[in-house]
N, CA, C and O atoms as CSV, one atom per row, in Angstrom:
chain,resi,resn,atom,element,x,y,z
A,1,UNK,N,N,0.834,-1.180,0.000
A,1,UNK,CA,C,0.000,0.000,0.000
A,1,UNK,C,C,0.879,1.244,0.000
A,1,UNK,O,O,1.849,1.279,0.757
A,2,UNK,N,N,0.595,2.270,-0.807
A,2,UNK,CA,C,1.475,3.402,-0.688
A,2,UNK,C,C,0.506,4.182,-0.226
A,2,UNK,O,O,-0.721,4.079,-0.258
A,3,UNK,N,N,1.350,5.104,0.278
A,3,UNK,CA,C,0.746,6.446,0.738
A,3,UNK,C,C,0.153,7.508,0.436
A,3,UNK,O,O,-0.702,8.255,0.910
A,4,UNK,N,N,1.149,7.367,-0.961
A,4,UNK,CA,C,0.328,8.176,-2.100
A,4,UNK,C,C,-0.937,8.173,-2.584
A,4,UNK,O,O,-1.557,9.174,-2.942
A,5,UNK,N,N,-1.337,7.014,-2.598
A,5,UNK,CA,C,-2.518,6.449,-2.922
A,5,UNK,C,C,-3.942,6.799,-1.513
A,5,UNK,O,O,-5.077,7.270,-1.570
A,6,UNK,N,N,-3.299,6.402,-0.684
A,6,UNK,CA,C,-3.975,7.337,0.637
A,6,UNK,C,C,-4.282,8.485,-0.123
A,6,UNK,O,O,-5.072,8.683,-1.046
A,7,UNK,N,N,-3.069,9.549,0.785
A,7,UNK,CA,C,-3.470,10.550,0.103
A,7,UNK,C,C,-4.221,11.321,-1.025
A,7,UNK,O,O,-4.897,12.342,-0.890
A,8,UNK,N,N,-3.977,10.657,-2.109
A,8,UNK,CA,C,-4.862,10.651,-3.555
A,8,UNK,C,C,-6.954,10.794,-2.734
A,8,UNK,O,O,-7.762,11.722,-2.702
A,9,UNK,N,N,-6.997,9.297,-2.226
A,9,UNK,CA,C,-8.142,8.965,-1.849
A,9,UNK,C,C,-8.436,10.462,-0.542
A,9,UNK,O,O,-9.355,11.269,-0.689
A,10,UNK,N,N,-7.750,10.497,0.262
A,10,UNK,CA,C,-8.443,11.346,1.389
A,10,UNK,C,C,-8.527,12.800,0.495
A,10,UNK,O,O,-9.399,13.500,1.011
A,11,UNK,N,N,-7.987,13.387,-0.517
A,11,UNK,CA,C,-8.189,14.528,-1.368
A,11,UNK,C,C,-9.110,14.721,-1.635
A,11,UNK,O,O,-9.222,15.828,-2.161
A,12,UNK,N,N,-10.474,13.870,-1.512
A,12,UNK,CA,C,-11.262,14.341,-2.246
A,12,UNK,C,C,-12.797,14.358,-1.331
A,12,UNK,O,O,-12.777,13.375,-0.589
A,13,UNK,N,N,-14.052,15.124,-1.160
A,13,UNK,CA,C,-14.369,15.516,-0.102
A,13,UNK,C,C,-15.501,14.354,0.002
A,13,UNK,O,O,-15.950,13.966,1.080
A,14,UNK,N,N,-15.958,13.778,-1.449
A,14,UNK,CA,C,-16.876,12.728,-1.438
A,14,UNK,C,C,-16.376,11.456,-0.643
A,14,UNK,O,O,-16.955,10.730,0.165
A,15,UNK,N,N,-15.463,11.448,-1.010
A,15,UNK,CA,C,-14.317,9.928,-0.507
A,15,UNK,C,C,-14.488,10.057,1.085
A,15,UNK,O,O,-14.829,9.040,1.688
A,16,UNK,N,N,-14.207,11.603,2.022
A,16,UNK,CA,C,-13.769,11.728,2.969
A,16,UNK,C,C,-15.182,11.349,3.475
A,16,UNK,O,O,-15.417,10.562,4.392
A,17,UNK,N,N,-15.985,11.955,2.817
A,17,UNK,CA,C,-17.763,11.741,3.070
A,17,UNK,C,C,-18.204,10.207,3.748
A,17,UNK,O,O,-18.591,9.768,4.830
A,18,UNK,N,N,-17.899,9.736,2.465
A,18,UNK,CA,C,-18.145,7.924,2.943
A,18,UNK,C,C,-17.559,7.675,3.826
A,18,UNK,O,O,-18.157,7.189,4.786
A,19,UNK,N,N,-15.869,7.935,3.908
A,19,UNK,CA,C,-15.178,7.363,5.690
A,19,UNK,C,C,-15.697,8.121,6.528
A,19,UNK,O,O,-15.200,7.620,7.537
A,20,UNK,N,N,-16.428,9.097,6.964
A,20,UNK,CA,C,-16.989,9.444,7.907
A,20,UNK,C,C,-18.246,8.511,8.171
A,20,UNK,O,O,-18.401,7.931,9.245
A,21,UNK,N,N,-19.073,8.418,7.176
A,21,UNK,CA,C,-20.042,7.811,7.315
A,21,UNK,C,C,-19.945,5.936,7.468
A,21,UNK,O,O,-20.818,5.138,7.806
A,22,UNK,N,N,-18.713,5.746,7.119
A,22,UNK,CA,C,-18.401,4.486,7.670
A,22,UNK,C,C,-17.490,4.485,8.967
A,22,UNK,O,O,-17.073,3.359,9.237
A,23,UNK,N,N,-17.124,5.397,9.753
A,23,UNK,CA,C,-16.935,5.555,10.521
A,23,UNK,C,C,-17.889,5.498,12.103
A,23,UNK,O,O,-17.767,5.077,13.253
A,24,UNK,N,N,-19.183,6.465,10.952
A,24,UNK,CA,C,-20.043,6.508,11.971
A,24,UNK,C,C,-20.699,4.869,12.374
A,24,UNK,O,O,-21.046,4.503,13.498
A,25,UNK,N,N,-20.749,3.829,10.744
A,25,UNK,CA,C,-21.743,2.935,11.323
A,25,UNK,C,C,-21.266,2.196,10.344
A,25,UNK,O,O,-21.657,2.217,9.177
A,26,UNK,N,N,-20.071,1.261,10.983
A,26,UNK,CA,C,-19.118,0.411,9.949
A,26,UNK,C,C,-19.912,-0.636,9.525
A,26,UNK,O,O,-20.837,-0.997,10.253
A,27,UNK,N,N,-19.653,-1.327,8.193
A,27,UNK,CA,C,-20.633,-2.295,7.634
A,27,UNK,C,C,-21.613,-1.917,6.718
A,27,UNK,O,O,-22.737,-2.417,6.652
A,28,UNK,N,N,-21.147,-0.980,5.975
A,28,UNK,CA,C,-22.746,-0.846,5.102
A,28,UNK,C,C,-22.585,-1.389,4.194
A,28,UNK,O,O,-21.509,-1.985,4.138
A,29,UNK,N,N,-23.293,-1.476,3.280
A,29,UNK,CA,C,-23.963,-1.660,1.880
A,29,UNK,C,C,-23.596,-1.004,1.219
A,29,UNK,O,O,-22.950,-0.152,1.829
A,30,UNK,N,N,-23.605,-0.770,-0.224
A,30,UNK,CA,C,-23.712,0.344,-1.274
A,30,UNK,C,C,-24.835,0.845,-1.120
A,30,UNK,O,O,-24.983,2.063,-1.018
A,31,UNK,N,N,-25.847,-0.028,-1.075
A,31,UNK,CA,C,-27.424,1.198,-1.193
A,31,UNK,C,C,-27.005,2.170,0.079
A,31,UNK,O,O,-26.821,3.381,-0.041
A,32,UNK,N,N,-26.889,1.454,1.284
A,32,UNK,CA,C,-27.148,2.219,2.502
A,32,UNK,C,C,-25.996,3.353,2.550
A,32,UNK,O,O,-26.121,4.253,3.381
A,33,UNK,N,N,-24.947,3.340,1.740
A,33,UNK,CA,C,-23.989,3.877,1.670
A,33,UNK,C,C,-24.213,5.496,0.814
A,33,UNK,O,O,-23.776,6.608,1.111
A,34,UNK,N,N,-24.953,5.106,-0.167
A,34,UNK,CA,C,-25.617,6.311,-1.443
A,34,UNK,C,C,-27.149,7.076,-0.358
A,34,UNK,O,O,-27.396,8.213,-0.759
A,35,UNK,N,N,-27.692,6.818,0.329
A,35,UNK,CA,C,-28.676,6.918,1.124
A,35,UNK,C,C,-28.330,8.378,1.632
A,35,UNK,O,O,-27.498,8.522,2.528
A,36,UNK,N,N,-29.120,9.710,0.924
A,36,UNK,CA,C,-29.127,10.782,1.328
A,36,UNK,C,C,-27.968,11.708,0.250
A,36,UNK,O,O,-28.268,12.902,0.292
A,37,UNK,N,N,-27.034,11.501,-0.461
A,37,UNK,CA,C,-26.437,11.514,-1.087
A,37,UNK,C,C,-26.635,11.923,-2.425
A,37,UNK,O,O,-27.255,11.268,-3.262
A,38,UNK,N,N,-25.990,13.231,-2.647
A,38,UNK,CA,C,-26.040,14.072,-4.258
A,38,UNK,C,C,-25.142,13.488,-5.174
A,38,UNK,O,O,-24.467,14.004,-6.064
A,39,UNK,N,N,-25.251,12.337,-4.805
A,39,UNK,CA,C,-24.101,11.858,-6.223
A,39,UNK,C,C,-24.598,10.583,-6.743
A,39,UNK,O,O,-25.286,9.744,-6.162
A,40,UNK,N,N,-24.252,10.579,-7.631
A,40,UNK,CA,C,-24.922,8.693,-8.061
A,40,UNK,C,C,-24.158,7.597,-7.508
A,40,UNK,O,O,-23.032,7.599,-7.012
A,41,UNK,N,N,-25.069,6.570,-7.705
A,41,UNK,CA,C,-24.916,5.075,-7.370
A,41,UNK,C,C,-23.109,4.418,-7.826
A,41,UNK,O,O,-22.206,3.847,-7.214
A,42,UNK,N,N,-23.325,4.906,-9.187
A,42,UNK,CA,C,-22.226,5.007,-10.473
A,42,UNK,C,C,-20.618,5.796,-9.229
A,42,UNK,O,O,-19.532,5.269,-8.990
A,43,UNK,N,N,-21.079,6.913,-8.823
A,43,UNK,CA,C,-19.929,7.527,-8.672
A,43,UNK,C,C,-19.239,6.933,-6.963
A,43,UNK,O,O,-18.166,6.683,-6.415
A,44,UNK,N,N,-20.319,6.946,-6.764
A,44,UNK,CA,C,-20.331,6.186,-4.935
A,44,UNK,C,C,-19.653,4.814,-5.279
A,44,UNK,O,O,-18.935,4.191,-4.497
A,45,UNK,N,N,-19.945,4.466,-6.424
A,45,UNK,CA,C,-18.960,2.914,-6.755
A,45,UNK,C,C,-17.646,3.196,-6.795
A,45,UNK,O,O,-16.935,2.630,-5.965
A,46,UNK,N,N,-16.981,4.203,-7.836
A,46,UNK,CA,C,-15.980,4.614,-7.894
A,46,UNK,C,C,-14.944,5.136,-6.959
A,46,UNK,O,O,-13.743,4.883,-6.856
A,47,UNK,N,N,-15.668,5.860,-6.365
A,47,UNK,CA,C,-15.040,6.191,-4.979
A,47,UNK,C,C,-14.968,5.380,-4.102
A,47,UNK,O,O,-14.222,5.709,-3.180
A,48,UNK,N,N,-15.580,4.183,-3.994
A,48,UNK,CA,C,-15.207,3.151,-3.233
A,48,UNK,C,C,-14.029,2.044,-3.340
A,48,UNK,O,O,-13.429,1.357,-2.513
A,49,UNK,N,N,-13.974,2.207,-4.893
A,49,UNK,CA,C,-13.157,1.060,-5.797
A,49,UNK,C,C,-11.528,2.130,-5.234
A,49,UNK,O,O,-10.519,1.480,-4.962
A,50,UNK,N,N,-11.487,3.409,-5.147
A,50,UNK,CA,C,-10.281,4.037,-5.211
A,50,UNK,C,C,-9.810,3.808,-3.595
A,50,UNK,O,O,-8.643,3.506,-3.349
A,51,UNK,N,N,-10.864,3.986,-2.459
A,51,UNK,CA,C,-10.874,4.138,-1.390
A,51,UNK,C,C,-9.819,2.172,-0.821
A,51,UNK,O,O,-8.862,1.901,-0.095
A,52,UNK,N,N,-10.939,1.224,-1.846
A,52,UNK,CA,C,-10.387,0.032,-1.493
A,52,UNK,C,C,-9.141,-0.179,-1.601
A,52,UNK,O,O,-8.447,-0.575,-0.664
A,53,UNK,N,N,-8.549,0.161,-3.231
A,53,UNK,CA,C,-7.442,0.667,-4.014
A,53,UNK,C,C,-6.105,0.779,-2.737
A,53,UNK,O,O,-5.074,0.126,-2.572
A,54,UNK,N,N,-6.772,2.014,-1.939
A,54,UNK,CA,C,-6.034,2.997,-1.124
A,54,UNK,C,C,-5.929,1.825,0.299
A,54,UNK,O,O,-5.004,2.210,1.013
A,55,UNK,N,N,-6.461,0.808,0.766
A,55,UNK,CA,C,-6.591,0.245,1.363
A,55,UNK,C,C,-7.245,0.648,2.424
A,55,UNK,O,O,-7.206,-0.192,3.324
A,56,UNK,N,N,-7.920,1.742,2.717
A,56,UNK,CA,C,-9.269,2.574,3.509
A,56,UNK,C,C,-10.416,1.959,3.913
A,56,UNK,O,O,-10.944,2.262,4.983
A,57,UNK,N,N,-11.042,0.798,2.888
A,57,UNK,CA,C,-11.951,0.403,2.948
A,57,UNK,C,C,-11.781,-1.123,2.920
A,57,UNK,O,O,-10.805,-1.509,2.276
A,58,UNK,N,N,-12.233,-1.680,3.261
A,58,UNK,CA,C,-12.020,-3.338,2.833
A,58,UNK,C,C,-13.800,-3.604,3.083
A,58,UNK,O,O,-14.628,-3.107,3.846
A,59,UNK,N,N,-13.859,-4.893,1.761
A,59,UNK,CA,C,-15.041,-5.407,2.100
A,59,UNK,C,C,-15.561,-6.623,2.165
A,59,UNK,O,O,-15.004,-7.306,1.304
A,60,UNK,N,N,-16.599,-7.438,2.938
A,60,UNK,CA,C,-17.057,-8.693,3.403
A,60,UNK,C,C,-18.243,-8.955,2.394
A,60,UNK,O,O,-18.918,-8.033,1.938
A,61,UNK,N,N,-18.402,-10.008,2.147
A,61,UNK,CA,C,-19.273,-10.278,1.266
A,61,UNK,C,C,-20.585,-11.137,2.893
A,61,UNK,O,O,-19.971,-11.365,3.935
A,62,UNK,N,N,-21.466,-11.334,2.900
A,62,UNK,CA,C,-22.494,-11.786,3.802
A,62,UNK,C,C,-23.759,-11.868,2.772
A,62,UNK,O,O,-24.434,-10.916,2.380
A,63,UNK,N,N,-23.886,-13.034,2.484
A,63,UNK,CA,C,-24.842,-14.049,1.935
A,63,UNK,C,C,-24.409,-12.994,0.246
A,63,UNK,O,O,-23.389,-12.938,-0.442
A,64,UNK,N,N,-25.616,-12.394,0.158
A,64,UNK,CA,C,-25.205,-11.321,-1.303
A,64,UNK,C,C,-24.840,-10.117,-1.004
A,64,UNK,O,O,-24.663,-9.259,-1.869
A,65,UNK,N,N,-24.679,-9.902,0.309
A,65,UNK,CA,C,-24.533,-8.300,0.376
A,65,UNK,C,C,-23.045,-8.297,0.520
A,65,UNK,O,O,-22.305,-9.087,1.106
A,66,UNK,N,N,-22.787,-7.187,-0.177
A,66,UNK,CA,C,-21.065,-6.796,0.252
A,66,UNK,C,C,-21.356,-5.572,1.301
A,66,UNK,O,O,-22.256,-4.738,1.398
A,67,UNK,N,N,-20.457,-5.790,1.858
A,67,UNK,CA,C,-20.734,-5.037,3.130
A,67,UNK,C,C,-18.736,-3.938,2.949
A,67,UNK,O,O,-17.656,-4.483,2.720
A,68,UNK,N,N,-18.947,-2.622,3.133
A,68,UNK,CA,C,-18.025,-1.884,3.269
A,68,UNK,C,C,-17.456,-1.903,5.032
A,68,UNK,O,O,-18.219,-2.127,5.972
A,69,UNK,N,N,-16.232,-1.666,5.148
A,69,UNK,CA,C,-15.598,-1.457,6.728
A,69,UNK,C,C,-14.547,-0.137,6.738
A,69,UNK,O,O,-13.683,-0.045,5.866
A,70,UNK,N,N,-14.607,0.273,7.166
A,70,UNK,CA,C,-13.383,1.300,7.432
A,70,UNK,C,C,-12.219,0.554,8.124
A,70,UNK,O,O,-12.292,-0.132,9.143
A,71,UNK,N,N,-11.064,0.839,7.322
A,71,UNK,CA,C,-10.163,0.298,7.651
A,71,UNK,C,C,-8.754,1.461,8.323
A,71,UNK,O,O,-8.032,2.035,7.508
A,72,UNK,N,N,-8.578,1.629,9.618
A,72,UNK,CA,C,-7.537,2.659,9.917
A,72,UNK,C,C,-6.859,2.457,9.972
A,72,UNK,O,O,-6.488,3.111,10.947
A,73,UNK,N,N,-5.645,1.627,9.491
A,73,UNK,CA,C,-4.258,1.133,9.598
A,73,UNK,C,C,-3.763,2.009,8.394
A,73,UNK,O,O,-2.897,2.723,8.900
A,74,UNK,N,N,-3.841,2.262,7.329
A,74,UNK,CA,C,-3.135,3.511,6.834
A,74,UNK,C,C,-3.520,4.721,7.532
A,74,UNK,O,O,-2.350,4.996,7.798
A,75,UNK,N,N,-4.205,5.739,8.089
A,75,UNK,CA,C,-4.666,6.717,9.043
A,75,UNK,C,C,-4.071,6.585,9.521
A,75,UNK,O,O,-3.648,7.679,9.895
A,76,UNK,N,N,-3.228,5.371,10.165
A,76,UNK,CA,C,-2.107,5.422,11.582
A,76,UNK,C,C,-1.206,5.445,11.035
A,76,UNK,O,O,-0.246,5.727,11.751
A,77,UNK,N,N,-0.887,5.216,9.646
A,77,UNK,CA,C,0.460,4.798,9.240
A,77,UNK,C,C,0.842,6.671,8.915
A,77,UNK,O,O,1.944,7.208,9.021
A,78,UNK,N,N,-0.487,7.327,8.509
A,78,UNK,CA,C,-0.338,8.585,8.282
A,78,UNK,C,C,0.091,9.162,9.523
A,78,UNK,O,O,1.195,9.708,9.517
A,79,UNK,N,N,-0.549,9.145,10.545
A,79,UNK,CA,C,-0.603,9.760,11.699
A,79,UNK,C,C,0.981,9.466,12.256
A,79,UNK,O,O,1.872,10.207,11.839
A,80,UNK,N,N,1.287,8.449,13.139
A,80,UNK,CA,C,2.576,8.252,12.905
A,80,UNK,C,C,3.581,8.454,12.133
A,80,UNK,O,O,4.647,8.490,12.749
A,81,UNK,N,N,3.677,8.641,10.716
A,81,UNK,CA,C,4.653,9.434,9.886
A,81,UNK,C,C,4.700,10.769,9.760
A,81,UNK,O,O,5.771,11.364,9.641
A,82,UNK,N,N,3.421,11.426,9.774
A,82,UNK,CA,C,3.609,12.674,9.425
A,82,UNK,C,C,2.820,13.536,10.534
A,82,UNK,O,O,3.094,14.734,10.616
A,83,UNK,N,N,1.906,13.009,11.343
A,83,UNK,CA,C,1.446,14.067,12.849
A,83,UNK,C,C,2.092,13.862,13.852
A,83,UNK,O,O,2.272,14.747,14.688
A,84,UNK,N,N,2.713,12.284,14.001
A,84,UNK,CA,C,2.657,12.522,15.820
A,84,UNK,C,C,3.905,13.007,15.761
A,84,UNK,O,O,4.271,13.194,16.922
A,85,UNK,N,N,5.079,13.425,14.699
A,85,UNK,CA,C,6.306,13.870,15.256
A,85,UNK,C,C,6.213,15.360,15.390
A,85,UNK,O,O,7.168,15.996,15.835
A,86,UNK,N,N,5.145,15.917,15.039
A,86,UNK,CA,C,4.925,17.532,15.314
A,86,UNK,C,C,4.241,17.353,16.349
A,86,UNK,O,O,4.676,18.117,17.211
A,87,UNK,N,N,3.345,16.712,16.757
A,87,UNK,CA,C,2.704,16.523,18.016
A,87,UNK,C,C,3.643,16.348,19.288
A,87,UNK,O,O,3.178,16.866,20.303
A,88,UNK,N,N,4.894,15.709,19.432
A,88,UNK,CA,C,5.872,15.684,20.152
A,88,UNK,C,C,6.387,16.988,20.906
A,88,UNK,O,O,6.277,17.363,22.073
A,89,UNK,N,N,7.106,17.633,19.566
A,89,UNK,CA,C,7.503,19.208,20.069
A,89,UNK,C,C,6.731,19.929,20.906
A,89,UNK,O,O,6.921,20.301,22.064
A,90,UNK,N,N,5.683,20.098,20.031
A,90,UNK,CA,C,4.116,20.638,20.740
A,90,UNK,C,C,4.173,20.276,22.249
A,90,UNK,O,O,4.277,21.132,23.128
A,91,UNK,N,N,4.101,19.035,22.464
A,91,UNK,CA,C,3.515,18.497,23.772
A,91,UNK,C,C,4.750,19.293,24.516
A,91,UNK,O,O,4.574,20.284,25.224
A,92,UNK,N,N,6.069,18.676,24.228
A,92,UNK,CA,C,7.138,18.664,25.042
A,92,UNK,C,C,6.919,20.408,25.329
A,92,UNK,O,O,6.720,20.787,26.483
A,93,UNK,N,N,6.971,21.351,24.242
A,93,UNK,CA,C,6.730,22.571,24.471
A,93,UNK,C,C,5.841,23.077,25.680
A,93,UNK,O,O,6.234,23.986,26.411
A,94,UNK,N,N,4.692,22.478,25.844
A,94,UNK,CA,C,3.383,22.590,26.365
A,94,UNK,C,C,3.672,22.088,28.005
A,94,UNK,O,O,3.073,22.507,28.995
A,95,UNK,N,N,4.690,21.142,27.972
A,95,UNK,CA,C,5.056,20.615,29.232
A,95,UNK,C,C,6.068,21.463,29.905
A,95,UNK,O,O,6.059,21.319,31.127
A,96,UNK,N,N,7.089,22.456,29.367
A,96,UNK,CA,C,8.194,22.887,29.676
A,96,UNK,C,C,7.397,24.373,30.049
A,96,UNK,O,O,7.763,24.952,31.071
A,97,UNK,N,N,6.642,24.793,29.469
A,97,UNK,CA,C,5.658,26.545,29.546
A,97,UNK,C,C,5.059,25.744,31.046
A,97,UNK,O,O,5.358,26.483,31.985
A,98,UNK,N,N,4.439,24.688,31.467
A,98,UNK,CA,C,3.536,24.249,32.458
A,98,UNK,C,C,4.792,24.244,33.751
A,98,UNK,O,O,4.692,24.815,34.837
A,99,UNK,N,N,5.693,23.612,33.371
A,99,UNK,CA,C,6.460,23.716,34.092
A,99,UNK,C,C,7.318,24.868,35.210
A,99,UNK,O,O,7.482,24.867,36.430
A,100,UNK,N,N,7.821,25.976,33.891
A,100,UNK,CA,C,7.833,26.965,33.789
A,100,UNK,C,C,6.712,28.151,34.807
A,100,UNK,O,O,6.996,29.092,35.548
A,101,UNK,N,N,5.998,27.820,34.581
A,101,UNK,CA,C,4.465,28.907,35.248
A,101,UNK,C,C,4.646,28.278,36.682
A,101,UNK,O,O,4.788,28.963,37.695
A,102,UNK,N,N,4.623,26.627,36.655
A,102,UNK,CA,C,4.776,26.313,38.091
A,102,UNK,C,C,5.815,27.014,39.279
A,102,UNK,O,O,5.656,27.528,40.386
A,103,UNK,N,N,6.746,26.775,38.545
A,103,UNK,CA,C,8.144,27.608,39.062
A,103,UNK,C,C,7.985,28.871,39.772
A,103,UNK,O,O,8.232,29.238,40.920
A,104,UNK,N,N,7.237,29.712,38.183
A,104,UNK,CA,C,7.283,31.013,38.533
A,104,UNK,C,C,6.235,31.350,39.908
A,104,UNK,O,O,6.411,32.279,40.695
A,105,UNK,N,N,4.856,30.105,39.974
A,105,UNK,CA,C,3.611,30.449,40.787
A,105,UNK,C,C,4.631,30.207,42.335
A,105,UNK,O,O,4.330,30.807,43.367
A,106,UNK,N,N,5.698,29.357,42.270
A,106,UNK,CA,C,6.155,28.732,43.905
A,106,UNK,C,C,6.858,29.771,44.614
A,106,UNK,O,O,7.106,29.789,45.820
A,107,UNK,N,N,7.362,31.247,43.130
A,107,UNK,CA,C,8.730,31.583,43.835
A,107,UNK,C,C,7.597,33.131,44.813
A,107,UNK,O,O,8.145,33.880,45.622
């Protein structure tokens, strides 16, 4: 799985649409998936096929239904490569100012 391909998939706001909404209520359907939705059946396919592609989505087949899942192991692979090492500084920053104020509140 590349990352690129992530990325590609989370670019786009329909794509981000569905992982929210499979987020909210993992396991859907395609119908239940298009349900409320300004876009077609057609395009909700596509974006799923890229999302799978991206490894985002994986899906179960149950009797005839294919069933969609959100899959977060690239999200972490993102998160870990490219947030939590700015998140670090941050914190450590955030701990040293706390620190700091303590000091100043004792003297």
């Amino acid at each position: 799985m590349s990352l690129d391909a992530v990325f590609k998939a989370l670019a786009d706001p329909s794509r981000r649409l569905l992982l929210d909404r499979l987020y909210a209520r993992n396991g859907q359907t395609l119908g239940e998936l298009c349900a409320d939705l300004d876009i077609t059946r057609q395009a909700v396919t596509k974006h799923l096929q890229l999302l799978e592609a991206a490894n985002l989505v994986v899906t179960v087949w149950r009797g005839r239904e294919k069933l969609h899942y959100l899959n977060p192991v690239p999200l972490n692979e993102i998160h870990e490569r490219w947030i939590a090492k700015f998140e670090r500084s941050h914190l450590k920053a955030l701990a040293e100012l706390k620190k700091g104020l303590e000091d100043t509140n004792d003297e």
